[in-house]
N, C-alpha and C positions, 0 to 999 in steps of 0.2 A: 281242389284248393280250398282250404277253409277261408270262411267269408271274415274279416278283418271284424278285432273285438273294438267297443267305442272306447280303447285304453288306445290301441293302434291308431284311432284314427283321432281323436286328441293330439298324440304324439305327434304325428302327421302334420296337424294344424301347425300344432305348435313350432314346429321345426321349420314350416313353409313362413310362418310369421315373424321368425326373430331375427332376420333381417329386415324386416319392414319397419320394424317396432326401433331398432338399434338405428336405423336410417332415419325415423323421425325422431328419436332421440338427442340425434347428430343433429339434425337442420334445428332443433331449436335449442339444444345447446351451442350450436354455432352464432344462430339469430343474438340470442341473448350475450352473448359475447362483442360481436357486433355493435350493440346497442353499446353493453358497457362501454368498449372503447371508444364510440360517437360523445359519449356524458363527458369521458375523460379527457379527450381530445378538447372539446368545448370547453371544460372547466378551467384545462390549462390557457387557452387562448382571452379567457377573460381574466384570469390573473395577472396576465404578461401587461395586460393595459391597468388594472387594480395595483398589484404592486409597487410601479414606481410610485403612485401616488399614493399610494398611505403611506410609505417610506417619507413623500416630503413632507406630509402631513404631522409625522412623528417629529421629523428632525426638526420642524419650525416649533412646535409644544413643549419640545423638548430642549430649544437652544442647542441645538448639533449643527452639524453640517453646515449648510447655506443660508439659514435660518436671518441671517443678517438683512440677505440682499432679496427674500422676498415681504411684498408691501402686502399688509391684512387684506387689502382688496380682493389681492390675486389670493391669500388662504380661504375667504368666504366664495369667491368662484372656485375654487378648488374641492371645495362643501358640494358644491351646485354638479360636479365633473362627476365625483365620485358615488354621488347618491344618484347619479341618473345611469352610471354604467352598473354600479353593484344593483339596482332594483330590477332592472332588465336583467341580470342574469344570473336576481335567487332563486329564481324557481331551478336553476341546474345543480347547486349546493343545498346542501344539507341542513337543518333548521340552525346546529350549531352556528355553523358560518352565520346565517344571519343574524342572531341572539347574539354575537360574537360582536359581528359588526355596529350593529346600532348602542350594543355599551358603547361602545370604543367611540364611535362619534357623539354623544349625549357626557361625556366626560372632554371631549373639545370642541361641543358650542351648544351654546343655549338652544333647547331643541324648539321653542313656544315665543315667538316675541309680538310685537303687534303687529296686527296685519296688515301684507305687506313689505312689512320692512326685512333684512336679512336677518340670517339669524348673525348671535353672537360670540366670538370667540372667547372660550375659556379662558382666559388669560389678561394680563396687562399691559400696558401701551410703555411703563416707565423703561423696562432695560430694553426692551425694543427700539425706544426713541434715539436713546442717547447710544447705542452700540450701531446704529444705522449704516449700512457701507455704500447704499447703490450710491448711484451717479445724482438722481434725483433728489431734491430733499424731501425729509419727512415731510408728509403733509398733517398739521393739528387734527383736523377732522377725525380723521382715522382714530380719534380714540375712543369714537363713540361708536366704532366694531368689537371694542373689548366690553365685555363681561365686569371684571374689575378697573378701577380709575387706578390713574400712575399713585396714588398715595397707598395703595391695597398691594402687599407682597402676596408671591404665589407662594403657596402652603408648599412644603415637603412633599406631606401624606398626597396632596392630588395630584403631582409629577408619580410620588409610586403609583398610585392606582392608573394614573394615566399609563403607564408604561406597564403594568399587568395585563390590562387589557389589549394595549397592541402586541405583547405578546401569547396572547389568548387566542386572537383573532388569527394572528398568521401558525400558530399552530394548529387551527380549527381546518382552514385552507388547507395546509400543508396534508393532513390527512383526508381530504377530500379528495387529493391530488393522486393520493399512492405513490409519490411519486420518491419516499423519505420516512423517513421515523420521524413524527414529532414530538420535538424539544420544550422543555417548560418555558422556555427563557429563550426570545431570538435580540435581546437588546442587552446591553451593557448596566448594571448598575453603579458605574461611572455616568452615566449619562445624567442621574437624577442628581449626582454629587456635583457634576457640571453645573446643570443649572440651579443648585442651589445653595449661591452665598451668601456671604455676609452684604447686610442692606448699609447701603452708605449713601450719602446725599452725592451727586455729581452736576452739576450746572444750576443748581437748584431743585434737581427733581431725584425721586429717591431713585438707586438703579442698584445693582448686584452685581458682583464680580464672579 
């Protein structure tokens, strides 16, 4: 019997190893998949708590929704909610998302005030005051959480940019997620035409229709 050439006994090898090789291939393309779905899983579960709150976050900057019947207080604690849940869980997202995020908030409240004190909302106190629904009444104070005095209209252009970037942002999300194609646009551009009318005096204080 002739003694086996090193071409045979290569082949040999080779043929004994490619199941070992295809099997660790498997355990770490399994691993890694694994992994993936653990980020995904995670990423979905801290959107589920993120979402609703940019959503109210939006609708009060925006004069949408329920915008009436929440008081600045609760939007500056709502500041305090969302920046303590999204910092704890950007290390799971993408630089986007956070790049996304902190426009988005630096366009609804002063990001730098003195130390100490809250920060401040983007915005003005006049058609807030006078469109008020809760049960409680306004309380004065609260005007010195806006940014602009009731005599100071909110621009156009910053409801657009404001509303660029929340749709920026949950597009950002939306593709971190996979879970979706993301859209240019998750808002209405109705919503800037909402809040922005014509200034008119109402009780004395200037407000918008």
């Amino acid at each position: 019997m002739p003694e086996p050439t090193w071409t045979d006994i290569a082949t040999a090898i080779s043929s004994a190893a490619t199941p070992v090789v295809v099997a660790i291939f498997g355990w770490i393309l399994t691993r890694r998949q694994s992994r993936s779905e653990l980020l995904l899983n995670a990423r979905i579960d801290y959107y589920r708590q993120l979402g609703p709150e940019l959503n109210k976050l939006m609708s009060y900057m925006m004069f949408i929704g329920t915008w009436r019947d929440i008081a600045p207080p609760e939007v500056v604690a709502l500041k305090r909610r969302l920046d303590a849940s999204f910092y704890v869980a950007a290390p799971l997202y993408s630089r986007p998302v956070t790049a996304a995020y902190e426009s988005y908030m630096k366009l609804c409240f002063v990001p730098f005030g003195d130390w100490g004190s809250d920060a401040l909302i983007r915005s003005s106190p006049y058609r807030r005051r006078v469109s008020w629904k809760a049960s409680a009444a306004w309380d004065p104070s609260w005007g010195r959480l806006f940014e602009l005095q009731e005599e100071e209209p909110i621009e156009r252009q910053a409801l657009e940019e404001l509303r660029s970037a929340y749709d920026s942002l949950i597009s950002a999300l939306v593709k971190d997620l996979n879970i979706n194609r993301a859209r240019s646009e998750y808002t209405s551009a109705r919503a800037v035409t909402n809040a922005g009318g014509q200034l008119r005096t109402v009780d004395g204080a200037p407000a918008r229709d």
